[in-house]
LOPA-845336 format. One record per residue (C-alpha): residue number from 1; residue in three letters; y, x negated, z negated. Coordinates in steps of 0.2 Angstrom, whole numbers, plus 5000, padded with zeros to 4 digits. Layout:
% residues N
<nr NUM&rest ALA&c2 Y&c1 X&c3 Z>
...
This chain:
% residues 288
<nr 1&rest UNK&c2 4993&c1 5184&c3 4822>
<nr 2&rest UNK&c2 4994&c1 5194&c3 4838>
<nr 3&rest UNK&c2 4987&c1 5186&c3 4854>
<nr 4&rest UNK&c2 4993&c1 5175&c3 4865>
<nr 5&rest UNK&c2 4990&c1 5175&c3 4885>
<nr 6&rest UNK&c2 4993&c1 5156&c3 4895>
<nr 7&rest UNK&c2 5010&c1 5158&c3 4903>
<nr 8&rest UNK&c2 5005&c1 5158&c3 4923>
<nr 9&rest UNK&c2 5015&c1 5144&c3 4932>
<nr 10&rest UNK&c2 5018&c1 5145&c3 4949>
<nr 11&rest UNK&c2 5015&c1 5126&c3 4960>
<nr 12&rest UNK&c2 5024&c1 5130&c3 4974>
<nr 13&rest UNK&c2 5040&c1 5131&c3 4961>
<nr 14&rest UNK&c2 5044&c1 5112&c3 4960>
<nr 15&rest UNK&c2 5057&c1 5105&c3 4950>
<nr 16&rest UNK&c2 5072&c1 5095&c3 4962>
<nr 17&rest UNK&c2 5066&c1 5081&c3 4954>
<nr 18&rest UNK&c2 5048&c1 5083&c3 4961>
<nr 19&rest UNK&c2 5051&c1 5079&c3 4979>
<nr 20&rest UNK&c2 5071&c1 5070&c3 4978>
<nr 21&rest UNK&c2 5065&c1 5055&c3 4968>
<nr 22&rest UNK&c2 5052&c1 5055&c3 4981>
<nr 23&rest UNK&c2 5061&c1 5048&c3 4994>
<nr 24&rest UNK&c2 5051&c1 5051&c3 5009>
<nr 25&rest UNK&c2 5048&c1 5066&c3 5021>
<nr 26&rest UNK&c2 5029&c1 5060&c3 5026>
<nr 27&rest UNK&c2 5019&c1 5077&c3 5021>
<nr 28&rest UNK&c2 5004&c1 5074&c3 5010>
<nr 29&rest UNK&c2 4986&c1 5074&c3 5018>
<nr 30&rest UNK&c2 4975&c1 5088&c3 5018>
<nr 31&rest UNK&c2 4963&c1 5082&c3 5010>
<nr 32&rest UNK&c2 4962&c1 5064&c3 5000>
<nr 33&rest UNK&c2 4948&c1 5054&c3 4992>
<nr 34&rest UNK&c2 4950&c1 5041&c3 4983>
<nr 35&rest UNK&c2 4944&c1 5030&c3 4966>
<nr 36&rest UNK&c2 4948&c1 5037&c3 4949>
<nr 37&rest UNK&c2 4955&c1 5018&c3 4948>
<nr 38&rest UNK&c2 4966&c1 5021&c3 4965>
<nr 39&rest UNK&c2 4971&c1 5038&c3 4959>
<nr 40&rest UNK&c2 4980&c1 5033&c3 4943>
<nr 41&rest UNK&c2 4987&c1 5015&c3 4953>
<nr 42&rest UNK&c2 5002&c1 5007&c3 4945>
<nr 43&rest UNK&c2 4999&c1 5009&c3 4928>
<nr 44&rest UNK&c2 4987&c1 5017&c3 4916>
<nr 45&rest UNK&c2 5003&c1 5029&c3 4909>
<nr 46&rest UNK&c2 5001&c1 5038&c3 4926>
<nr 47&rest UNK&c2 4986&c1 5046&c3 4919>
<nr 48&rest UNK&c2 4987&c1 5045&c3 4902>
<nr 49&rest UNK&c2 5002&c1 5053&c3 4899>
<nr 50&rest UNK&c2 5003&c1 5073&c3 4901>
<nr 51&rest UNK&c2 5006&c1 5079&c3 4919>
<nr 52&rest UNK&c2 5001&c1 5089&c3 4933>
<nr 53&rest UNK&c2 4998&c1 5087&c3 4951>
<nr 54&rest UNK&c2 5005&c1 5096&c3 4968>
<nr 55&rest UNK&c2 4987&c1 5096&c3 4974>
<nr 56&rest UNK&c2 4971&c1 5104&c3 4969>
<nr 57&rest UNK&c2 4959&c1 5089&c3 4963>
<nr 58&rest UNK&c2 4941&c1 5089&c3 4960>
<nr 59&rest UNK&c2 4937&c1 5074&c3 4948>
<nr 60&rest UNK&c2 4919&c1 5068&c3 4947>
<nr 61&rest UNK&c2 4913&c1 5055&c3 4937>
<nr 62&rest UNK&c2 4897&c1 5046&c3 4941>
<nr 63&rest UNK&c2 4900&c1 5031&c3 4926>
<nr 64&rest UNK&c2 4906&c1 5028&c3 4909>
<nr 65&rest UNK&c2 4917&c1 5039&c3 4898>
<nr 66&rest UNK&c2 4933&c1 5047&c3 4898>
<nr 67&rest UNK&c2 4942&c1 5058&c3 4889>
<nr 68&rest UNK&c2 4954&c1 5072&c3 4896>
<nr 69&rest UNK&c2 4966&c1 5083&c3 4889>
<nr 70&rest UNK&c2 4966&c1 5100&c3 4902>
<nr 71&rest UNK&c2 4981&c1 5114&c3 4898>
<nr 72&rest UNK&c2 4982&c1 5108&c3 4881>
<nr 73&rest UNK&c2 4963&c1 5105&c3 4876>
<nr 74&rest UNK&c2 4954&c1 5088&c3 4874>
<nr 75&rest UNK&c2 4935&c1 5084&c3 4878>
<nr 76&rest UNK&c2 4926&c1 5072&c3 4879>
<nr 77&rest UNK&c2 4918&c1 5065&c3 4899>
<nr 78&rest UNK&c2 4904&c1 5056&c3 4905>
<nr 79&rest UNK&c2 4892&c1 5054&c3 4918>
<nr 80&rest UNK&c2 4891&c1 5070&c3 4930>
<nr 81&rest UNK&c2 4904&c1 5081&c3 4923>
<nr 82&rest UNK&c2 4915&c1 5089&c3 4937>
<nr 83&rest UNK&c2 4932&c1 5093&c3 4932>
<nr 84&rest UNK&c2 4944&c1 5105&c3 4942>
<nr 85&rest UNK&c2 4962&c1 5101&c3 4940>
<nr 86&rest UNK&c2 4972&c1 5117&c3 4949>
<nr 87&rest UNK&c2 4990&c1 5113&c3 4956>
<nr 88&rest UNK&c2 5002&c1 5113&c3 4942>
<nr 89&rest UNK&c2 4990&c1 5112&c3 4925>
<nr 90&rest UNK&c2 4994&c1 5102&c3 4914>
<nr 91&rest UNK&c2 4981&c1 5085&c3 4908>
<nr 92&rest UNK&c2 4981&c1 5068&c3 4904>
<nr 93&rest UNK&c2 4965&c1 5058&c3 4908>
<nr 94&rest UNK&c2 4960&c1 5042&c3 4900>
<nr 95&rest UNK&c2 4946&c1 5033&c3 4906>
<nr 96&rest UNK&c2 4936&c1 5022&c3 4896>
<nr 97&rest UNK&c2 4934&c1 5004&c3 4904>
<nr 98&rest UNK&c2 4916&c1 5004&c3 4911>
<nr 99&rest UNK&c2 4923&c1 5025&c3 4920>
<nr 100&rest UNK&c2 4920&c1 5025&c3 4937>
<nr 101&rest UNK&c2 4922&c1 5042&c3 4947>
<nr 102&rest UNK&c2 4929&c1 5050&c3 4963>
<nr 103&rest UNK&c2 4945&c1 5063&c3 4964>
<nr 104&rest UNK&c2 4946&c1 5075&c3 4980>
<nr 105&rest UNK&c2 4962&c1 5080&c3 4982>
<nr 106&rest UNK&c2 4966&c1 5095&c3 4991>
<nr 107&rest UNK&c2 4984&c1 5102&c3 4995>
<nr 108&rest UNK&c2 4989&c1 5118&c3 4986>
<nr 109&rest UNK&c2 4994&c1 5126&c3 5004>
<nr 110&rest UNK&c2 4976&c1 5123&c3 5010>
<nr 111&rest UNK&c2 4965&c1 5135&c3 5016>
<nr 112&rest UNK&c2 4952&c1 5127&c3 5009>
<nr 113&rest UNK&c2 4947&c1 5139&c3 4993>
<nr 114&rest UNK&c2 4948&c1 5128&c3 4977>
<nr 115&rest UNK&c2 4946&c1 5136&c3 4960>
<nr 116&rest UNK&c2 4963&c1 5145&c3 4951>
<nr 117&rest UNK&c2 4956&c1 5141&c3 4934>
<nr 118&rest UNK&c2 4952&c1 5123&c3 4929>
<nr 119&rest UNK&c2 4935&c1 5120&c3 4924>
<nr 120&rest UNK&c2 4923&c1 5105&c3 4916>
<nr 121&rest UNK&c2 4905&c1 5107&c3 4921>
<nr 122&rest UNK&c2 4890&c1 5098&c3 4917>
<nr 123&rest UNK&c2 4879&c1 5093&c3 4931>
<nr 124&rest UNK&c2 4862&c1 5093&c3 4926>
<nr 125&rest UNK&c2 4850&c1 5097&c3 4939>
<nr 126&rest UNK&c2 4848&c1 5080&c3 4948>
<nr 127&rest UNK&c2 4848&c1 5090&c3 4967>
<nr 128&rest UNK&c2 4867&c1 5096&c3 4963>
<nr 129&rest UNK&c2 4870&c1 5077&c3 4958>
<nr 130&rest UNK&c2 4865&c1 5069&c3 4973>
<nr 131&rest UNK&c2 4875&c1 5084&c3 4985>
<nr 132&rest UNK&c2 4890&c1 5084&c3 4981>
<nr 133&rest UNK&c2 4888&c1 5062&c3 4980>
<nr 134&rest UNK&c2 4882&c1 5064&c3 4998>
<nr 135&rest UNK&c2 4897&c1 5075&c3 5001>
<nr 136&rest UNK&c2 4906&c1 5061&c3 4993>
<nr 137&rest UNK&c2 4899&c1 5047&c3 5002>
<nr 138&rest UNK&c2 4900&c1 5055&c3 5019>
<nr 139&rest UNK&c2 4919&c1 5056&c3 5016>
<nr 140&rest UNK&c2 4921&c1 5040&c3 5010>
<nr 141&rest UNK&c2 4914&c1 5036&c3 5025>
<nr 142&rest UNK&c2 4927&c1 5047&c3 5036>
<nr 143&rest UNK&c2 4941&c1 5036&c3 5026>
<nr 144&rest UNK&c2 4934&c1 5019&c3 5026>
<nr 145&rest UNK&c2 4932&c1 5018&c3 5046>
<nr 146&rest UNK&c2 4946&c1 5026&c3 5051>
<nr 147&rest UNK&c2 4935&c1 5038&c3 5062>
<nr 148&rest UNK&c2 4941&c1 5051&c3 5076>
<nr 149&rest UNK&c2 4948&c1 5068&c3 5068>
<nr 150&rest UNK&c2 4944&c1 5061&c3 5054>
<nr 151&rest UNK&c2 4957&c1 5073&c3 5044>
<nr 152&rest UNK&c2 4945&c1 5089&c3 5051>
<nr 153&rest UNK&c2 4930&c1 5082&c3 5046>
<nr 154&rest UNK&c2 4939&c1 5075&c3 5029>
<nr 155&rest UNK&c2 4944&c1 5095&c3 5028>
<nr 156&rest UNK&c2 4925&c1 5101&c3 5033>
<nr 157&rest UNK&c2 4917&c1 5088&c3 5021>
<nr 158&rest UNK&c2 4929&c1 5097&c3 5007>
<nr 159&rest UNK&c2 4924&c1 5115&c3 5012>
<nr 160&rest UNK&c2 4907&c1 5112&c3 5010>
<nr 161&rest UNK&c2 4911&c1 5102&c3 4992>
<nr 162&rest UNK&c2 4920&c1 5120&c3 4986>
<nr 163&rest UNK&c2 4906&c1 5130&c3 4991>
<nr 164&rest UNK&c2 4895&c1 5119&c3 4980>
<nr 165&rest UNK&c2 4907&c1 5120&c3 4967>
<nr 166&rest UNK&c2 4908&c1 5137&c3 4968>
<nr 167&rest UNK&c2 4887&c1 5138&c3 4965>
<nr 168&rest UNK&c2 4890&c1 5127&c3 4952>
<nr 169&rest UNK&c2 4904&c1 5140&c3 4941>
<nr 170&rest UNK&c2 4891&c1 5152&c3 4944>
<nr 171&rest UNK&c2 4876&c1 5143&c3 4938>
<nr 172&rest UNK&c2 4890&c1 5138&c3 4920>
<nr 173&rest UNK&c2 4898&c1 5153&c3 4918>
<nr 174&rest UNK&c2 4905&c1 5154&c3 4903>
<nr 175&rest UNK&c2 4910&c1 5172&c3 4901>
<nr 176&rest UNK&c2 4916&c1 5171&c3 4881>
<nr 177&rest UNK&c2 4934&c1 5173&c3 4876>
<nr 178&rest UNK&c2 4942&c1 5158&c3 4871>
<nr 179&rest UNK&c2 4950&c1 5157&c3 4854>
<nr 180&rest UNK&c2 4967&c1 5162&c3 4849>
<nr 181&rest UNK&c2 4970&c1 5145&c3 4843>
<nr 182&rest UNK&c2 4964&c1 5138&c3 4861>
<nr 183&rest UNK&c2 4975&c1 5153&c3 4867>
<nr 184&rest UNK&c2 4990&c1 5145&c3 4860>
<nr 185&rest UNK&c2 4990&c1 5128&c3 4864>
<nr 186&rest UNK&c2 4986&c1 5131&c3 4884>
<nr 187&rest UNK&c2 5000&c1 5146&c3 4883>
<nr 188&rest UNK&c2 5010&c1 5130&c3 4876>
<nr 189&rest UNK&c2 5004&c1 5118&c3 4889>
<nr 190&rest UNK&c2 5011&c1 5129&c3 4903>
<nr 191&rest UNK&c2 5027&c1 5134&c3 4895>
<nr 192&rest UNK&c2 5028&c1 5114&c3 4895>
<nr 193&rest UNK&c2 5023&c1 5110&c3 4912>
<nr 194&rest UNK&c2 5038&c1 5125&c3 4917>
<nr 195&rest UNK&c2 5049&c1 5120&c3 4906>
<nr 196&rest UNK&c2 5050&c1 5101&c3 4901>
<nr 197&rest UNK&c2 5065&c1 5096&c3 4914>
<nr 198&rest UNK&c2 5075&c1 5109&c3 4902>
<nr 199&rest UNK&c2 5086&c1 5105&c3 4886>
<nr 200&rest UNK&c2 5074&c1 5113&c3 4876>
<nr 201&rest UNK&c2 5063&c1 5108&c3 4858>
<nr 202&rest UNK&c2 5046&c1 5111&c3 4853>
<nr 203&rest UNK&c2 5053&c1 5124&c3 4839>
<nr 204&rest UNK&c2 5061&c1 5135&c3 4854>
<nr 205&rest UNK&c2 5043&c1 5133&c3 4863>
<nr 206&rest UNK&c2 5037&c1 5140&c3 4847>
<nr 207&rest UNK&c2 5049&c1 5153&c3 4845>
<nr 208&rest UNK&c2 5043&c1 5160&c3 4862>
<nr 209&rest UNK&c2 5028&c1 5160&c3 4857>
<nr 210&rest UNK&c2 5032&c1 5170&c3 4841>
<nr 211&rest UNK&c2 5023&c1 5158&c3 4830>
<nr 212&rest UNK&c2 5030&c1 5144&c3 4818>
<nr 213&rest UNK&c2 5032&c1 5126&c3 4823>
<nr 214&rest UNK&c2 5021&c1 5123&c3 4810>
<nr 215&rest UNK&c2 5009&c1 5135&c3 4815>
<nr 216&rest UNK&c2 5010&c1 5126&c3 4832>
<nr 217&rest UNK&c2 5009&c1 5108&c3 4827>
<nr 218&rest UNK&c2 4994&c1 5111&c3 4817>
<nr 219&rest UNK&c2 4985&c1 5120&c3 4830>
<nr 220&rest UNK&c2 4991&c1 5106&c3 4842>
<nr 221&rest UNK&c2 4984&c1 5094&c3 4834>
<nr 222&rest UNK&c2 4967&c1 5103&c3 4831>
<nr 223&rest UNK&c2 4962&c1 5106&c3 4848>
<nr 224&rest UNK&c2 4976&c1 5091&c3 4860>
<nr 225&rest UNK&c2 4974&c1 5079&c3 4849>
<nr 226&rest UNK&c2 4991&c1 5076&c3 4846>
<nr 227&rest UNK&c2 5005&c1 5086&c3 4839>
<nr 228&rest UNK&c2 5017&c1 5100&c3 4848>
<nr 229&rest UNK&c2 5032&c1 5088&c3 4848>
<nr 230&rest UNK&c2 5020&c1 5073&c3 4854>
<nr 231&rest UNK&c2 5014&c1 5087&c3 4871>
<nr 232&rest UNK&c2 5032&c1 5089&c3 4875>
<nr 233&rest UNK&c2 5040&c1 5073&c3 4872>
<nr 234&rest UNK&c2 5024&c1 5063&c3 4882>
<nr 235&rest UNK&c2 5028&c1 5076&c3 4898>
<nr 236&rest UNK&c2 5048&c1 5071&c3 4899>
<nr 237&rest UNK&c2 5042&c1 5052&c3 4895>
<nr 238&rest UNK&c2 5031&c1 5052&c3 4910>
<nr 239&rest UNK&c2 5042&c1 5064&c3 4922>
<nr 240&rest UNK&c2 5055&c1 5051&c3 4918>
<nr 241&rest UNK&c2 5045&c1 5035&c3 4922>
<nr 242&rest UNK&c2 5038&c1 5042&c3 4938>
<nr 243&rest UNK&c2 5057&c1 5046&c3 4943>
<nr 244&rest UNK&c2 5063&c1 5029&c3 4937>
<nr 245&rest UNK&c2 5048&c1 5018&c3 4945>
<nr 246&rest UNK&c2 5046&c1 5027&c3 4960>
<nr 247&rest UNK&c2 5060&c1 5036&c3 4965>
<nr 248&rest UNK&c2 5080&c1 5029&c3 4970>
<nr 249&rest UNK&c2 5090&c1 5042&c3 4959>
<nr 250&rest UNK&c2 5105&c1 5038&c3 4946>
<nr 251&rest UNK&c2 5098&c1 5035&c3 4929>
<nr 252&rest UNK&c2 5113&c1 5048&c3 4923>
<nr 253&rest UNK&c2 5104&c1 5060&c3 4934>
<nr 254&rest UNK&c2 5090&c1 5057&c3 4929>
<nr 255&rest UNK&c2 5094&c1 5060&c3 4913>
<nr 256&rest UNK&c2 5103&c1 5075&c3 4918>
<nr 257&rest UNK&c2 5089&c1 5082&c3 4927>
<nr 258&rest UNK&c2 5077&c1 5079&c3 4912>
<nr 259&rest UNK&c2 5087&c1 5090&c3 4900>
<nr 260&rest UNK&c2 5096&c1 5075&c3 4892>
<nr 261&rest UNK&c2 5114&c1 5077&c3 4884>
<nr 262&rest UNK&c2 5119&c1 5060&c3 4889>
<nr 263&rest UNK&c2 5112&c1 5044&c3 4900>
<nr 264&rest UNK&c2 5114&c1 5033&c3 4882>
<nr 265&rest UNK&c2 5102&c1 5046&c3 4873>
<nr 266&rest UNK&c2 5092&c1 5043&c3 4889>
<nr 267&rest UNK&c2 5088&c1 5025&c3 4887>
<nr 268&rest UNK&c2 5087&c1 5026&c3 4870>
<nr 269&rest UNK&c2 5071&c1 5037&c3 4872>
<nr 270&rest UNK&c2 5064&c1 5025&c3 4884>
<nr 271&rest UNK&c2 5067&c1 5010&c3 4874>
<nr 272&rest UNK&c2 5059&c1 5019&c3 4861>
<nr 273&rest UNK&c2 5044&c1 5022&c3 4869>
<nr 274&rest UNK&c2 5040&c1 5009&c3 4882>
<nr 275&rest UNK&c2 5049&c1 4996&c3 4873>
<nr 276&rest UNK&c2 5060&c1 4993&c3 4889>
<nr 277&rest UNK&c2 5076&c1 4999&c3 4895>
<nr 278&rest UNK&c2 5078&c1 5012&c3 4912>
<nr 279&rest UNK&c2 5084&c1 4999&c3 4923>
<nr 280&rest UNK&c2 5072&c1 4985&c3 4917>
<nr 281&rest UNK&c2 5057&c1 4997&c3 4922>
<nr 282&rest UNK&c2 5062&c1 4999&c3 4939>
<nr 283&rest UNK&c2 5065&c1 4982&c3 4940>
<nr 284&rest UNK&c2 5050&c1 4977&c3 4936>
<nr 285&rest UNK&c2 5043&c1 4990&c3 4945>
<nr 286&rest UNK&c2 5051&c1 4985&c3 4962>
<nr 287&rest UNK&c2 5044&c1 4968&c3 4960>
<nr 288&rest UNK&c2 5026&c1 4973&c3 4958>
């Protein structure tokens, strides 16, 4: 089987849907920090489900287990991994119920240099641990208080975090080649991430990728956990709830803008899979 490269994906290239179901013009912070807990708020689909983010995000887990699903590969979390989720990769996260960690969020346009690539390390050397929880606390502490200009210091507390994860890539680097199985299913993951908004099915995902649906659903399954149609399908479902809970569109354009033939195909497949219809989930939604 010849070789296959992940398809880049650009994060500036948003989706209509992205920033119209958004319904507000209030630019994003530089720099963010916040709870694992506070960064999936308003259900535990938000993070479970395969996405990406418009920001860079630097997730460090100080309790518990998780486990995470990054451009179409799944591994296990715990206590001091750092994980870099670039702007626009693809992963679902699901953290065990004692998981306690921090996210820095940085936006994608921001000078400050975050990793291209996304990476899990393993912290082991206790003095690593306990900088980059000081960085942490010290901007926790920017947050909490409400301090004076406190966005530059948010913004000079996270230049300093990327030069220590920087030192740290350096100290894991891991120069071997991945898999052509591993290959695959991230080249997958991205085509997803481009494409899900699109009328399109795993087997022409597969076609581009010049292997066999069934090829690609086993190897899915081996190294995502879950099958090729299960990646795709789990990307429309949550770009649908986000637009549905948290945004002010049509439900027929919605549907239209997720690649759906029809509005009643639509809200079959969220029947199906949430066990409620479009309008009941904003409803409910509304009301929390």
């Amino acid at each position: 089987m010849a070789e296959h490269q992940p398809i880049p994906t650009d994060a500036a290239e948003l989706h209509p849907l992205d920033t119209a179901t958004l319904g507000t013009d209030i630019p994003t912070p530089k720099v963010r920090l916040s709870t694992l807990a506070q960064w999936g708020a308003g259900g535990g689909w938000r993070l479970s489900l395969p996405h990406s983010s418009k920001t860079h995000n630097l997730l460090w887990i100080t309790k518990g287990q998780a486990r995470i699903t990054l451009e179409g590969v799944q591994r296990g979390l715990g206590a001091h991994n750092a994980v870099v989720i670039p702007a626009g990769s693809g992963f679902a996260l699901e953290p065990g119920a004692q998981c306690f960690g921090w996210v820095v969020s940085v936006a994608a346009q921001s000078p400050i240099l975050m990793p291209d690539n996304a990476q899990i390390l393993r912290i082991l050397e206790v003095q690593n641990q306990t900088e980059l929880t000081a960085l942490i606390d010290r901007m926790q502490r920017e947050t909490h208080h409400n301090l004076p200009f406190a966005d530059e210091a948010l913004a000079a507390h996270a230049q300093l975090m990327t030069v220590w994860l920087r030192r740290a890539m350096i100290d894991h680097d891991n120069t071997a080649r991945p898999k052509a199985s591993q290959r695959l299913v991230t080249a997958y993951a991205a085509l997803i991430e481009r494409d899900y908004h699109l009328p399109r099915v795993m087997a022409d995902y597969a076609a581009d990728l010049g292997v066999t649906p069934t090829h690609l659903t086993r190897t899915c399954r081996q190294s995502a956990g879950m099958t090729a149609a299960d990646m795709l399908v789990r990307r429309k479902l949550h770009a649908a709830r986000v637009a549905l809970e948290d945004g002010n569109l049509p439900i027929t354009q919605i549907a239209a803008s997720l690649g759906f033939g029809s509005a009643a195909y639509f809200s079959r497949f969220i029947q199906h899979h949430t066990t409620h219809s479009p309008s009941s989930l904003r409803k409910a939604a509304r009301a929390a």
